[in-house]
Every structure is written in C-alpha cells, then in structure tokens.
BADRENVO-81036 format. One record per residue: x, y, z of N, C-alpha, C, O in turn; residue in one letter. Coordinates in Angstrom, 2 decimals, decimal comma. Layout:
N
(atom (X Y Z) (X Y Z) (X Y Z) (X Y Z) "a"),
...
//
This chain:
142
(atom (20,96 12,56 -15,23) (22,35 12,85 -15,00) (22,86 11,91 -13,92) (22,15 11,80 -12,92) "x"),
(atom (23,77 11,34 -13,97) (24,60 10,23 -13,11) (25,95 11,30 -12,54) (26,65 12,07 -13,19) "x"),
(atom (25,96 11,08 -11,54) (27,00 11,82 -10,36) (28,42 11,08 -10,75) (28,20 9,90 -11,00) "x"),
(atom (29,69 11,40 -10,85) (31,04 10,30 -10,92) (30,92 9,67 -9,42) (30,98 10,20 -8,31) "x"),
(atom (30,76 8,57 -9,78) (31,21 7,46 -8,43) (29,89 6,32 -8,10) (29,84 5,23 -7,52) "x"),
(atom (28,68 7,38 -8,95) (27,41 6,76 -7,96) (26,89 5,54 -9,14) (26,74 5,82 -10,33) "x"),
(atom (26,63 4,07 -8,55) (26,48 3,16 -9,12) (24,74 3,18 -9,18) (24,09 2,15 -9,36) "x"),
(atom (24,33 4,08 -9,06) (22,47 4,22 -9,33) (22,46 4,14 -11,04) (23,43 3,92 -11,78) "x"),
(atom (21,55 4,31 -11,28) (21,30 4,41 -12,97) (20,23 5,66 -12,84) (19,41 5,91 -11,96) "x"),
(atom (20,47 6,20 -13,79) (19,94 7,54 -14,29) (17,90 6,91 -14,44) (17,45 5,89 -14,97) "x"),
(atom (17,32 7,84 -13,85) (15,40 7,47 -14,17) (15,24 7,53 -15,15) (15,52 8,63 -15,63) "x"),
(atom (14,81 6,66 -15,98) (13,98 6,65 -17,38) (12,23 6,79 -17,09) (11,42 6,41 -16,24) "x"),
(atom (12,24 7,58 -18,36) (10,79 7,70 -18,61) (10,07 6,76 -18,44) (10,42 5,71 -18,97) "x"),
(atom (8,74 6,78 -17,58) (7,80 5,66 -17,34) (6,84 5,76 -18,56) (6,11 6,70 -18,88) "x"),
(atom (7,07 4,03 -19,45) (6,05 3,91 -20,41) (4,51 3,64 -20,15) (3,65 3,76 -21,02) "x"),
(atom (4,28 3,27 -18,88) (3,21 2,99 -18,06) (2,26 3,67 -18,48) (2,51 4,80 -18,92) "x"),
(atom (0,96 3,21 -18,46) (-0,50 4,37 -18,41) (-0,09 4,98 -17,19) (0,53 4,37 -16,32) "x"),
(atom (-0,48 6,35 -17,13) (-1,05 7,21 -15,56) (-2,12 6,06 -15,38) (-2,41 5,46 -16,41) "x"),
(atom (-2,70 5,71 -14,29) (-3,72 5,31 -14,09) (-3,63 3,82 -14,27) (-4,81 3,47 -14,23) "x"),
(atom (-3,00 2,88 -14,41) (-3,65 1,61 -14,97) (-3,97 1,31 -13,91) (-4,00 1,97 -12,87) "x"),
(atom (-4,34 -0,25 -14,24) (-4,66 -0,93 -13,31) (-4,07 -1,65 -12,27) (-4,47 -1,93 -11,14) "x"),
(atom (-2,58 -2,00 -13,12) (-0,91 -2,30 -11,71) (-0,77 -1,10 -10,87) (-0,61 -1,01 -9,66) "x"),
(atom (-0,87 -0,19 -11,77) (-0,46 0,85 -10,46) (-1,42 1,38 -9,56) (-1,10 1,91 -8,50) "x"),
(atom (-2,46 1,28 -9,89) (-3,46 1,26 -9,10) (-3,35 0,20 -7,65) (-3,47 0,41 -6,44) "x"),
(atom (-3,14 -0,68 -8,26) (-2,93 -2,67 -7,40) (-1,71 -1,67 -6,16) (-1,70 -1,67 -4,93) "x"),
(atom (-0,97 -1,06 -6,97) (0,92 -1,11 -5,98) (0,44 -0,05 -5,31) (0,85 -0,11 -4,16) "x"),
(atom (-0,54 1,33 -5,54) (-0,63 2,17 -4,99) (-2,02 1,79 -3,40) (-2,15 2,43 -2,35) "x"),
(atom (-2,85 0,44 -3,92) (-3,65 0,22 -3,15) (-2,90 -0,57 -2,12) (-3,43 -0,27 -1,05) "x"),
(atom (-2,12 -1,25 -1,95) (-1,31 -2,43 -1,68) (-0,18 -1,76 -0,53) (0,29 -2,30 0,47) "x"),
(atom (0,08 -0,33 -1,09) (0,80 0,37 0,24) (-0,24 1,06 0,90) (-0,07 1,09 2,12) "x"),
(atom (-1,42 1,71 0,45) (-1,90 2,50 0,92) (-2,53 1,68 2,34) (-2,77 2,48 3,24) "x"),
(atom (-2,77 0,50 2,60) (-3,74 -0,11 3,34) (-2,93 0,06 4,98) (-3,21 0,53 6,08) "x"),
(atom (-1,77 -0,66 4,32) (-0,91 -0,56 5,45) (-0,52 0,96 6,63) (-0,49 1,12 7,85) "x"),
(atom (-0,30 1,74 5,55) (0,13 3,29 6,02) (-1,24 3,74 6,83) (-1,48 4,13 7,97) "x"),
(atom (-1,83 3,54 5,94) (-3,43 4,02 6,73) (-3,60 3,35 8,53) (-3,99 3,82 9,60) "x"),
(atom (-3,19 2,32 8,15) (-3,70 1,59 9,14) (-2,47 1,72 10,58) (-2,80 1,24 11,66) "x"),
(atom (-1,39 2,28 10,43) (-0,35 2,36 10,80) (-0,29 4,21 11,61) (0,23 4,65 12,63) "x"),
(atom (-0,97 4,74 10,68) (-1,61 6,15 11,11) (-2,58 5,89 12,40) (-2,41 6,57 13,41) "x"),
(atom (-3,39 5,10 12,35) (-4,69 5,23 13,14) (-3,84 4,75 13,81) (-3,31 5,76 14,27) "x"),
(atom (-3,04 3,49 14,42) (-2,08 2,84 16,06) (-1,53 3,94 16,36) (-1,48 4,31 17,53) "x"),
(atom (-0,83 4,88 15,02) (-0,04 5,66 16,66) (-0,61 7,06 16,65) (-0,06 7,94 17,32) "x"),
(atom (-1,62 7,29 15,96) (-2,44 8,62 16,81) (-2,97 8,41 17,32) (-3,40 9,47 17,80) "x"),
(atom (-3,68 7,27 17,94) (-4,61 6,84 19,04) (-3,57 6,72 20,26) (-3,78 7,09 21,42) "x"),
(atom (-2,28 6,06 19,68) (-1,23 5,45 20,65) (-0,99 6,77 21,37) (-0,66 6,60 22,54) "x"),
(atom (-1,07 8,06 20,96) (-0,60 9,17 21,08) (-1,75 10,05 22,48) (-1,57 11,01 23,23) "x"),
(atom (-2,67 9,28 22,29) (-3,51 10,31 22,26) (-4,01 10,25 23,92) (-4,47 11,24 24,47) "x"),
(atom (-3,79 8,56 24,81) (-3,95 8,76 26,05) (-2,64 9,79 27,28) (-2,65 10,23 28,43) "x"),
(atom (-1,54 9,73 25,90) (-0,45 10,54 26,69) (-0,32 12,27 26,63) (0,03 13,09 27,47) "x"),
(atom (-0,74 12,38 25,25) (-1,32 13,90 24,81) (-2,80 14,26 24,45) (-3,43 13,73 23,53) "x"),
(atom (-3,33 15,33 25,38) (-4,57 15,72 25,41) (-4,84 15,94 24,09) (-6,00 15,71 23,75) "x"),
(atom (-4,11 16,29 23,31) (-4,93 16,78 22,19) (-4,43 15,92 20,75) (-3,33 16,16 20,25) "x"),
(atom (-5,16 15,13 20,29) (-4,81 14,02 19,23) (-3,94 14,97 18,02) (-3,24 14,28 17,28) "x"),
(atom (-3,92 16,24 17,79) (-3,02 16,48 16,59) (-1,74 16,73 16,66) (-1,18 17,13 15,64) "x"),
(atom (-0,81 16,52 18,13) (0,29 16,09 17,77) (0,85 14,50 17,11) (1,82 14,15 16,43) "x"),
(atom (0,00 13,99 17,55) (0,23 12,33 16,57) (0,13 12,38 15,14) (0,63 11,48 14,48) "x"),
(atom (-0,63 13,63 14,44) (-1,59 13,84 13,33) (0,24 14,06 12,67) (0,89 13,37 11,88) "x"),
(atom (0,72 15,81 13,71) (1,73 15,98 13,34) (3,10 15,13 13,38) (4,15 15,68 13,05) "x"),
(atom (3,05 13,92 13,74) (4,38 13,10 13,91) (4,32 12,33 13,05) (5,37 11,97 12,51) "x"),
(atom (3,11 11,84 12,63) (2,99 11,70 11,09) (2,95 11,64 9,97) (3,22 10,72 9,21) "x"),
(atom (2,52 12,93 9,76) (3,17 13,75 9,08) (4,08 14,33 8,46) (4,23 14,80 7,33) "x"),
(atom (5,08 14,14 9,98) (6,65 15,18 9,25) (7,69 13,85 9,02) (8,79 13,94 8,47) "x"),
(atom (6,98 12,34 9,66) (7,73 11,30 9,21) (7,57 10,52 7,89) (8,38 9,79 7,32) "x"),
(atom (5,93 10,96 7,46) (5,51 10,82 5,56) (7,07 11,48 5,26) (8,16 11,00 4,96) "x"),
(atom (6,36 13,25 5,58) (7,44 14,03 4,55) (8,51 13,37 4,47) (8,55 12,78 3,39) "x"),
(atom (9,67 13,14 5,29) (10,51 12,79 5,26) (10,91 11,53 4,38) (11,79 11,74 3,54) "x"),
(atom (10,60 10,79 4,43) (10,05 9,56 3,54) (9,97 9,33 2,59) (10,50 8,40 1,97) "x"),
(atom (8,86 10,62 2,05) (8,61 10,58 0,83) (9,60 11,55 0,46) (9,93 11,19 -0,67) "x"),
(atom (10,21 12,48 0,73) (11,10 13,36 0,30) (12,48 12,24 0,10) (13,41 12,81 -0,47) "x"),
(atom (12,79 10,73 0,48) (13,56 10,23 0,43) (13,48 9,51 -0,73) (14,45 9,21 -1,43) "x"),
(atom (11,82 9,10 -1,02) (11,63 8,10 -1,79) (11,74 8,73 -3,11) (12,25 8,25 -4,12) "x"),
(atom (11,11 10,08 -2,93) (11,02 10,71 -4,55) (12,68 11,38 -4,76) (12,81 12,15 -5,72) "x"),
(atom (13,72 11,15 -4,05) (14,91 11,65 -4,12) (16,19 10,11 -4,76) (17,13 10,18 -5,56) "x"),
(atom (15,59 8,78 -3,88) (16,04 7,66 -4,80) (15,32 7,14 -5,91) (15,64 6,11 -6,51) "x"),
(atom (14,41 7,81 -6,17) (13,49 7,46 -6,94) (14,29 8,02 -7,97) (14,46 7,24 -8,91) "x"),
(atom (14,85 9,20 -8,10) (15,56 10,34 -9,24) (17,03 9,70 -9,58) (17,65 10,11 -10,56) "x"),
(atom (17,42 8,92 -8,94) (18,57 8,99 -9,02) (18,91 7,51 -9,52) (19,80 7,24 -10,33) "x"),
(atom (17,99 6,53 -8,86) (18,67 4,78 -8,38) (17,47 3,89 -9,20) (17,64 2,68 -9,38) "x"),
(atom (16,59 4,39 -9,56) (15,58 3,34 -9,69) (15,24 3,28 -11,27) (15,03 4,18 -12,09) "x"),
(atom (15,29 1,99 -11,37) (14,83 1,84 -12,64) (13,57 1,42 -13,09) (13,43 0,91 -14,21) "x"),
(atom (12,33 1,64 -12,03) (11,09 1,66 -12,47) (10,36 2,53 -11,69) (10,94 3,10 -10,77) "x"),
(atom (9,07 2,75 -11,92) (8,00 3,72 -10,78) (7,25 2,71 -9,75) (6,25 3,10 -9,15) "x"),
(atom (7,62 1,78 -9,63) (6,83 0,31 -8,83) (6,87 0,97 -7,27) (5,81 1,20 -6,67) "x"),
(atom (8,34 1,29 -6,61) (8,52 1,52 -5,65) (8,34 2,81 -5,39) (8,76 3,15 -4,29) "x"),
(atom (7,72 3,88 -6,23) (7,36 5,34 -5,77) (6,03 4,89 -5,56) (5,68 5,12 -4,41) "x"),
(atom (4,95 4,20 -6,40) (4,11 4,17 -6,52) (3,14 3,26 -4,82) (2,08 3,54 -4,26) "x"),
(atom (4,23 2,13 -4,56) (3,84 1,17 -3,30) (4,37 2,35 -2,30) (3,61 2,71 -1,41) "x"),
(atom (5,38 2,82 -2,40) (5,83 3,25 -1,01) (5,68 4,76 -0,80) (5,49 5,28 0,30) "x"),
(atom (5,79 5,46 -2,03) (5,56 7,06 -1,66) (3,91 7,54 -1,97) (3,35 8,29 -1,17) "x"),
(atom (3,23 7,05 -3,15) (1,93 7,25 -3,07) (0,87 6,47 -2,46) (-0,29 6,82 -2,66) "x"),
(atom (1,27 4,92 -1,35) (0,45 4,38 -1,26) (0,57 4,37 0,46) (-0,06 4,80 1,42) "x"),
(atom (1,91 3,51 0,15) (2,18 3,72 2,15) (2,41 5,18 2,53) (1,73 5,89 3,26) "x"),
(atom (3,23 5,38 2,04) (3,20 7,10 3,16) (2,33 8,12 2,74) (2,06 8,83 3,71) "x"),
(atom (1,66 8,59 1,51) (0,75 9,29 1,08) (-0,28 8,91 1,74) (-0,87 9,95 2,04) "x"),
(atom (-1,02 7,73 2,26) (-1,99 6,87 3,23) (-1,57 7,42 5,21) (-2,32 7,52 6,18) "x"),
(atom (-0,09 7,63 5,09) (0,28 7,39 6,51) (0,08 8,76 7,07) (-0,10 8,80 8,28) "x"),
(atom (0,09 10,12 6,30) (0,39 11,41 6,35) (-1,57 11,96 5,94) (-2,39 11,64 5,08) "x"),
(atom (-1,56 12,62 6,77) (-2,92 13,19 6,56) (-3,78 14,22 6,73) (-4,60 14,34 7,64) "x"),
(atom (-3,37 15,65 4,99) (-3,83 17,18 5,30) (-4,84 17,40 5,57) (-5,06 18,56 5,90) "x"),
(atom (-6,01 16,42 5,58) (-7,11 16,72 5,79) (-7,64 16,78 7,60) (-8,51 17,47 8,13) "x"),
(atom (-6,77 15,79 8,16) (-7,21 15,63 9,55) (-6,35 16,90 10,17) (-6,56 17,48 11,24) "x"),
(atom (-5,65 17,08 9,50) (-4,43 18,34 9,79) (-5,22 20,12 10,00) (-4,98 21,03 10,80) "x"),
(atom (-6,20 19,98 8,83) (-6,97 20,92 8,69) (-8,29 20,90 9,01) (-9,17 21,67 8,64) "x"),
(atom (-8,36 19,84 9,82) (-10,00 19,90 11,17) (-9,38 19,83 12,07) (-10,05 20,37 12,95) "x"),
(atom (-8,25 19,41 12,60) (-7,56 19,94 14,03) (-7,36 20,96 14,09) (-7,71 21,54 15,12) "x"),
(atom (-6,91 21,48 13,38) (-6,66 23,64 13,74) (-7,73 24,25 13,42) (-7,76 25,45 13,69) "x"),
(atom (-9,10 23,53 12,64) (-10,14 24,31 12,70) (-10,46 24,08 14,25) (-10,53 25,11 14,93) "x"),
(atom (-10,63 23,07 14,78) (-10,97 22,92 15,85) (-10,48 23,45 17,03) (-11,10 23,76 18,05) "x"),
(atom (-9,24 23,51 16,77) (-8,23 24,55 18,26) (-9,06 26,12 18,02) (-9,52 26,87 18,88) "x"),
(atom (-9,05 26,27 16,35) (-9,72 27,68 16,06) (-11,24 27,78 16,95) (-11,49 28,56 17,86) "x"),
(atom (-12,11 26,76 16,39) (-13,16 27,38 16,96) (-13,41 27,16 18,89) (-14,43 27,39 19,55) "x"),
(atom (-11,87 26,60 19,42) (-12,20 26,38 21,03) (-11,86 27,83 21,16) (-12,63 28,30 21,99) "x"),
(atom (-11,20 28,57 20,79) (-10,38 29,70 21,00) (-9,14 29,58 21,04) (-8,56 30,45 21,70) "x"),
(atom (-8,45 28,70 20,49) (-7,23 28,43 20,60) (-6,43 28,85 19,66) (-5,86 28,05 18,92) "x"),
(atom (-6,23 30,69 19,54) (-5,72 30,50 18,28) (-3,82 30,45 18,29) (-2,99 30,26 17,40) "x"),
(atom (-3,74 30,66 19,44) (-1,77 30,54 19,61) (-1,81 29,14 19,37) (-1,02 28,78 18,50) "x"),
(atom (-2,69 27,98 20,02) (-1,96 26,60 19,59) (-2,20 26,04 18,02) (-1,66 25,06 17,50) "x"),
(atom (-3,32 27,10 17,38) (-3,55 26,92 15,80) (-2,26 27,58 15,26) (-1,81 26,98 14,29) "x"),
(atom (-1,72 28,41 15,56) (-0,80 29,02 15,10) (0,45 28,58 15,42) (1,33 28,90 14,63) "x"),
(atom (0,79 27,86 16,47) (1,67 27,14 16,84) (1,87 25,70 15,86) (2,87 25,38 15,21) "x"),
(atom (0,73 25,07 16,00) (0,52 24,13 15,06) (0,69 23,93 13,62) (1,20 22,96 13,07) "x"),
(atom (0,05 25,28 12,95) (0,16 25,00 11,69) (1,76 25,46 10,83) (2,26 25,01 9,80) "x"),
(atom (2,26 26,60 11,87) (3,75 26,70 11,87) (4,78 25,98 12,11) (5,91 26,11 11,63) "x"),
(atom (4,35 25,06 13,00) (5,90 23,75 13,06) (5,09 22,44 12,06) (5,87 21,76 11,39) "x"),
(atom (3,62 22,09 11,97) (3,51 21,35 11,15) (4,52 21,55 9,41) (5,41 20,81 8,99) "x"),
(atom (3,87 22,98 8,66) (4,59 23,47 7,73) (5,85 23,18 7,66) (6,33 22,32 6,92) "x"),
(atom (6,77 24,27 8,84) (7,94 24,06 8,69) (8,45 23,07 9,17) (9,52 23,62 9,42) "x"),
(atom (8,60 22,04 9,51) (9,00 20,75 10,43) (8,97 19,60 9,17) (9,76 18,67 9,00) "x"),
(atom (7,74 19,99 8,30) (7,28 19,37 6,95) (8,07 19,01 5,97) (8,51 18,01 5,39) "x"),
(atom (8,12 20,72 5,97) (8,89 21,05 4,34) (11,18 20,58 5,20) (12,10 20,07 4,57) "x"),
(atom (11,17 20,81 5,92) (12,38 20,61 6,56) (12,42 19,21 6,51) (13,33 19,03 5,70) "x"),
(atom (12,00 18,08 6,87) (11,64 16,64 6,94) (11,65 16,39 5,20) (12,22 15,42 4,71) "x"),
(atom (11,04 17,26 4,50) (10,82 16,49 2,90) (12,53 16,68 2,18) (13,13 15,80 1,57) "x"),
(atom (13,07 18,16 2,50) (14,32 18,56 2,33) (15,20 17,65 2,79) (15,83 17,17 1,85) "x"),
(atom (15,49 17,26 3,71) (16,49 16,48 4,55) (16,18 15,02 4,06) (17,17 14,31 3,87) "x"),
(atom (14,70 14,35 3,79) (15,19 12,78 2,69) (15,39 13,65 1,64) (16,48 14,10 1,97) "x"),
(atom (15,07 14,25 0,53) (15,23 14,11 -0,86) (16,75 14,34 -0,79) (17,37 13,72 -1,65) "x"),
(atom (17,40 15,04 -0,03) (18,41 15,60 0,01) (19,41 14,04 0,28) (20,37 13,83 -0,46) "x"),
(atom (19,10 13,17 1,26) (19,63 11,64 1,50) (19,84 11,09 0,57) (20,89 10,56 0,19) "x"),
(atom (18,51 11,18 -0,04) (18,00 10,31 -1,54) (18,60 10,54 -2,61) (18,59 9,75 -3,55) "x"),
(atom (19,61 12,41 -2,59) (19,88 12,13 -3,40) (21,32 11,98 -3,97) (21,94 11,80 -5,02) "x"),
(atom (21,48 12,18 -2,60) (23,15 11,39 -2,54) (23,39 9,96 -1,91) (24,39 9,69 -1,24) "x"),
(atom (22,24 8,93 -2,22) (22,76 8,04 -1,98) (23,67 7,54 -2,89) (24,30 6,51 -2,64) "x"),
//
C-alpha cells in the first residue's frame, strides 16, 4: 500500500533464495563491522561504568532502534532486500547482543544482585521494544 504524497514504492516480493549465497556475502559484510563496533564501545564503556552491561544495554536499544527503522523503510521505500539484509541482519543484528544480555543478569543474579537484574532486564525490554517502535514508526512515515 502507497500512502498519497509518499514517493517510496510499495515492497515487492523477494524472488531471492532464503539463504543464498549474495545474501549470505551482504549479511556477512555488515555483520563484521557491527560486531566489531559493539566490542569499542562496551569496553569504551566499561572504565567509566563498573559494570560492563550498561554498554551491552546502549547497544542494544540503539540496534532496536535501527532496525525498527530499517525494517520500517524497508516496508515502505525499498525496492530490494540488499539493504535489510547488509544493514538490519548484518550490521545491527551483529551490533545488538541477547546473549551477552542474558549472562549479565545471570551474573548480577548469581552476585546477589537481584534489584539491578531486575532493574536491568526491565529498562533493557522496555527501552528496546520503545527504541524498535519509535524507528519503525520514522520508517514508516518517511
């Protein structure tokens, strides 16, 4: 569906394999970067804050955001999957990371920390899903 006014073009179906081997290339090709862009500023983070999973979380809610932008112009403006694939599954899907997310609050858990686990996993969530809302929502009135 095309909005009156908006010069995007409506998403067409991707004839693409799931899986090939280009998208593999575009999804490896962002991912290197994001990754690597994660590790500078949670380390960057980490001589100013004692505890490395607020960097984990700034991360995080700046993927969401991102990707909530990318998969929102993605719907609306783009006429291929090239740029979901480099920039929302490779760079920021690489830059954002549930797994380190969920050994930091095990870890506050097993110091005894369970108000800052609970603190944590409540503004991570909501800060998240609020950050993914606010791009798709950009994205999709551009």
């Amino acid at each position: 569906m095309v909005r009156i006014g908006s010069t995007c073009k409506p998403f067409p179906e991707s004839n693409a394999v799931a899986g090939s081997v280009p998208e593999a290339i575009l999804v490896g090709l962002g991912a290197i970067p994001g990754a690597w862009l994660r590790l500078k500023v949670v380390n960057h983070f980490y001589p100013m804050v004692p505890k490395k999973h607020w960097g984990t979380f700034l991360v995080n809610v700046v993927a969401c955001f991102a990707l909530g932008l990318v998969l929102g112009l993605n719907e609306t403006c783009s006429s291929s999957t090239g740029i979901a694939l480099l920039m929302g599954v490779g760079f920021f899907g690489s830059l954002s990371t549930f797994s380190t997310f969920a050994v930091e609050l095990l870890n506050e858990l097993r110091a005894g920390q369970v108000l800052m686990a609970l603190v944590l996993a409540l503004a991570s969530i909501g800060s998240g899903l609020l950050a993914s809302a606010v791009g798709y929502g950009l994205g999709t009135h551009a």
